[in-house]
N, C-alpha and C positions, 0 to 999 in steps of 0.2 A: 130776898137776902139783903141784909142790910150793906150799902155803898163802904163801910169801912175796914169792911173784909176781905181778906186777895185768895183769890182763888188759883190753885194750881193746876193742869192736868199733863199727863205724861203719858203717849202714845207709842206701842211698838212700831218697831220696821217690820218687812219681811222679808224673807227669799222665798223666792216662786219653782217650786219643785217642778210642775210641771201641767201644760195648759193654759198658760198663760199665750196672751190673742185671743182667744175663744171667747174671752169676754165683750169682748168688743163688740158695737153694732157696725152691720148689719147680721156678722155673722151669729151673734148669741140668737138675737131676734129670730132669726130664720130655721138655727136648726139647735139651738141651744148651745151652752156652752160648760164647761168644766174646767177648774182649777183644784191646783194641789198646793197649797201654800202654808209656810211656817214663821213665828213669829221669832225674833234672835233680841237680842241684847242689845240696841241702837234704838236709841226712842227721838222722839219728836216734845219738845215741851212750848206751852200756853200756859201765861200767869196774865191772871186781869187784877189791877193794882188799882189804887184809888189815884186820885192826879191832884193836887192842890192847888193847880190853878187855873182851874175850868177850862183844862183843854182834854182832846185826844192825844196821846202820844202813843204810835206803833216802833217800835225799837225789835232789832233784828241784828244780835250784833255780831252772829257769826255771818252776817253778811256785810257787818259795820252798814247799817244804813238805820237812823232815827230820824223820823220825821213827824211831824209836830201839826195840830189841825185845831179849829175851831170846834165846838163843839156839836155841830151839824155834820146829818149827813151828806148833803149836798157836798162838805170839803172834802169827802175824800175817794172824791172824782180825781181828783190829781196827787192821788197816795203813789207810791212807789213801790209799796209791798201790797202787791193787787191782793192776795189770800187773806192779808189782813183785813183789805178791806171790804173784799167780799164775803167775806164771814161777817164780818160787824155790819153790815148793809142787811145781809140777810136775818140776822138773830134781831136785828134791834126793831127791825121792821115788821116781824113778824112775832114777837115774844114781847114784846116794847113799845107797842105802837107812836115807832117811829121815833121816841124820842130818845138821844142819842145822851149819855151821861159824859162826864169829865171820867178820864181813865189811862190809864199805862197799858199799852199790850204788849207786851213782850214774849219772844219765840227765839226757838234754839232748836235745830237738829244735829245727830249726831255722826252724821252722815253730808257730803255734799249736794247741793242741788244736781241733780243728773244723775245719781247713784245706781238708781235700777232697784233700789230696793225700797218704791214705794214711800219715798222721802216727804215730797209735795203733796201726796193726798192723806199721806201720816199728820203732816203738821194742818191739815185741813179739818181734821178728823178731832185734832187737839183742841184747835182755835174752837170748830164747834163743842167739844165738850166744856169746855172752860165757859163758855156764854150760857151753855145749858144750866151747870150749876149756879151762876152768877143770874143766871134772871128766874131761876126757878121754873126752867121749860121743861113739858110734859112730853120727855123724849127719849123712848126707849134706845135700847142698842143701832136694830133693826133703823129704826127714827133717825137717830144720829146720823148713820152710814151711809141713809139715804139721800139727807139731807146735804151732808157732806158730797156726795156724787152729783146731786144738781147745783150745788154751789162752784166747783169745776168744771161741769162739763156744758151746765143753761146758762148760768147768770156768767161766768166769767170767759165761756165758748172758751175751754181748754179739752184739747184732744189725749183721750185717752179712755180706759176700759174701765171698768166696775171693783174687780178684786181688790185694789188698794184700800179701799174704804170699809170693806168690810172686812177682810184681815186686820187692818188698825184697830178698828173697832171691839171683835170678836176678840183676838191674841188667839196662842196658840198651834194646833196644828190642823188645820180644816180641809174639806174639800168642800167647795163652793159651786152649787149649780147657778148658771145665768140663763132666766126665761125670756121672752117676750112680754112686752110690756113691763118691763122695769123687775119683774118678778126674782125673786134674788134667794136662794134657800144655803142656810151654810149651817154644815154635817161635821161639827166637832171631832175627831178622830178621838176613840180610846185608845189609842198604842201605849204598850207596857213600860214602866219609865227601865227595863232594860234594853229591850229597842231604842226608845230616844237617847241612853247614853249612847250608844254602839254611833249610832248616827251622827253625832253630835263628835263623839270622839274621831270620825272617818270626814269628817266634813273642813275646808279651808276656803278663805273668802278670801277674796284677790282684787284690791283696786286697782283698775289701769293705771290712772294719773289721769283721765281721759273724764272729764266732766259731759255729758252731749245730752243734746235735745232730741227726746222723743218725740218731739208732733210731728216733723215730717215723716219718719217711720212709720208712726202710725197714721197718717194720712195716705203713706201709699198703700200699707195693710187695706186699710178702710177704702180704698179707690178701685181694686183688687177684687174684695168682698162683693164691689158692687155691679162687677163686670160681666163683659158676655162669660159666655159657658165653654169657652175655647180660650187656649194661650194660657199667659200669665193669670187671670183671674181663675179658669178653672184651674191650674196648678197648685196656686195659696187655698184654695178651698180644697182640693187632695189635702194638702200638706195639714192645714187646719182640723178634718178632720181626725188625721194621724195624730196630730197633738192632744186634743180631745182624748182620745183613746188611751195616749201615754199618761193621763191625769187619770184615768181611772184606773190603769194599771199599777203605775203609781202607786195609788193609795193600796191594792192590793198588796205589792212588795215591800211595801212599809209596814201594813201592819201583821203582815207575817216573819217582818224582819229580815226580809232578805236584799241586804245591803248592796250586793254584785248585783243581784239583776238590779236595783234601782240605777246603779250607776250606767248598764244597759241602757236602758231607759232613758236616763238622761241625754247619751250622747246618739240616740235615734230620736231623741225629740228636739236635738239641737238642730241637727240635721237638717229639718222638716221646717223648722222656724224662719232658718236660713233662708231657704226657696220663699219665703209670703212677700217679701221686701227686699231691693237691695240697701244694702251699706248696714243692714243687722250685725254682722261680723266683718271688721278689718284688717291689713298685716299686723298691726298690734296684737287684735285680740287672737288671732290663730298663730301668733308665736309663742305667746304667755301660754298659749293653751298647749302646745307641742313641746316646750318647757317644764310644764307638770305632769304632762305626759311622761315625756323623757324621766323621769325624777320618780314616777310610779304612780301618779294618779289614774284610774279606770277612769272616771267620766265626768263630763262637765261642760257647762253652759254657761252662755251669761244671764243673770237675773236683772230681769226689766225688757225694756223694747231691744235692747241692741246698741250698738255704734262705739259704746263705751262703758262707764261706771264700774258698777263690781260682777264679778267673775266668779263661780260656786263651783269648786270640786268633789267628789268624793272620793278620798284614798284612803287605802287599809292603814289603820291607825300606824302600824312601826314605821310609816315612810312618812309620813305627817309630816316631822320637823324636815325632813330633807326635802320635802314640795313646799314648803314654806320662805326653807332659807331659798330655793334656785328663785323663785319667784321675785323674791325680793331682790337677788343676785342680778334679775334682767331687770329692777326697776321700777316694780309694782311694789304696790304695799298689803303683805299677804299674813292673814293670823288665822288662828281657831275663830270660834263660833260660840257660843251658848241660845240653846233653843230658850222662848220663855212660854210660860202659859197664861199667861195675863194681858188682857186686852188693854181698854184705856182705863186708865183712871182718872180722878180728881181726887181734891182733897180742899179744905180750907185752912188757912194761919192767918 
């Protein structure tokens, strides 16, 4: 593709219904894993631009950070936006050999870093589709998400689990098995789009105000996982396989549309999530949560590792706006939802 075309791409978020951890090694490895996840209205975007004066420039500017490079990869060793530059390290190296072009890259999510809603491996998933189109790389869905997953978790030794990349990826509403040996199978849901209103309509997202880092979470999950068969480690692997179980069920209660039990479901697999780690849930988040309770919400967890970011309820739609406003009332910032069914895309201008 010729250098004076800019390539777009625009990646969904997601919320993680249920099963989330399970993806994770050791535990997928060992005894498999299941997720339940949906794609909402909060995307990730990747534009590769031409540069006119033979540099690299990576610009992030909802993070206000633009920083400016040679047009080697060697310089962006000392990048600031690592995703940027592990992505362009990886595509140029391997689609490119090696040779790094003059370019603008610029990214935008719609969400904050720390969200829980699969923000950092959405814009990973971006960066790599935007290079795939831009160098003409022979990379399927599947390809992408993979590619995307060892760009995070090898090259850049970022802690975290599987699903995000291939939710981004896929869109939609899926349940994801996770094998051994990187093996990755993801089961598109047909639910009837009067299910997904019902759901959609019953459904309120809640941000703490609470930005947090998932790697130590998931480094204690993952410490946990790899422990004796007593204590705390056999407890998180109880608790894990409980969550496993709620992802298949899960998908059951969804596609039969039964809305109540899913929100069941959600708050036994909060539960369960809780015991794998501490500092998963804190007085913040189980006040916001006893607030929508209070106000009518049946059930609800937080989406992501824990500690903070956004918070998923499900309530019977006529109480909606009053778990909305009380939320907001304590301080969160709390709206509707819309489900999408579209993965990534690209596009050229």
């Amino acid at each position: 593709m010729t250098g004076s075309v800019t390539v777009r791409a625009r990646v969904p978020l997601r919320l993680g219904l249920a099963g989330g951890g399970t993806d994770l090694s050791p535990y997928c490895d060992q005894f498999g894993g299941a997720v339940l996840n949906t794609t909402i209205d909060r995307y990730a975007y990747a534009f590769i631009e031409p540069s006119d004066d033979g540099r690299v420039h990576f610009v992030a500017p909802d993070l206000d950070v633009e920083e400016s490079f040679p047009a080697d990869l060697a310089a962006l060793d000392e990048a600031r936006l690592g995703l940027h530059a592990g992505v362009t390290r990886r595509m140029i190296t391997q689609y490119n050999g090696g040779r790094l072009f003059p370019m603008r890259l610029t990214s935008y999510v719609d969400a904050p870093p720390g969200s829980g809603l699969g923000s950092s491996s959405a814009l990973v998933v971006a960066l790599v589709e935007a290079f795939t189109t831009r160098l003409s790389a022979p990379l399927g869905p599947y390809d992408v998400a993979h590619t995307a997953f060892e760009i995070e978790r090898i090259d850049l030794n970022l802690a975290g689990g599987k699903q995000d990349q291939y939710a981004a990826t896929f869109g939609g509403t899926n349940f994801i098995e996770f094998h051994a040996n990187d093996r990755v199978i993801v089961n598109p849901l047909r639910v009837r789009q009067s299910i997904l209103n019902e759901l959609e309509t019953s459904m309120v997202i809640c941000f703490t105000g609470v930005s947090r880092r998932s790697d130590e979470i998931i480094a204690e999950q993952q410490r946990r996982m790899s422990g004796p068969t007593s204590g705390p480690a056999a407890n998180a692997i109880d608790n894990l396989h409980q969550m496993k179980h709620d992802a298949i069920e899960m998908k059951d209660a969804l596609l039969r549309g039964e809305i109540t039990r899913m929100a069941r479901i959600l708050n036994r697999s909060w539960e369960a999530k809780k015991q794998t780690a501490a500092g998963i849930s804190t007085g913040l988040i189980e006040s916001l949560f006893e607030c929508a309770t209070a106000n009518g919400a049946i059930g609800g967890k937080v989406s992501g590792a824990g500690g903070g970011g956004f918070m998923m309820f499900i309530v019977p739609p006529h109480r909606r706006i009053s778990v909305i406003r009380a939320l907001n009332s304590a301080g969160a910032v709390a709206t509707g939802v819309h489900l999408t069914s579209e993965g990534a895309e690209t596009w050229t201008v």
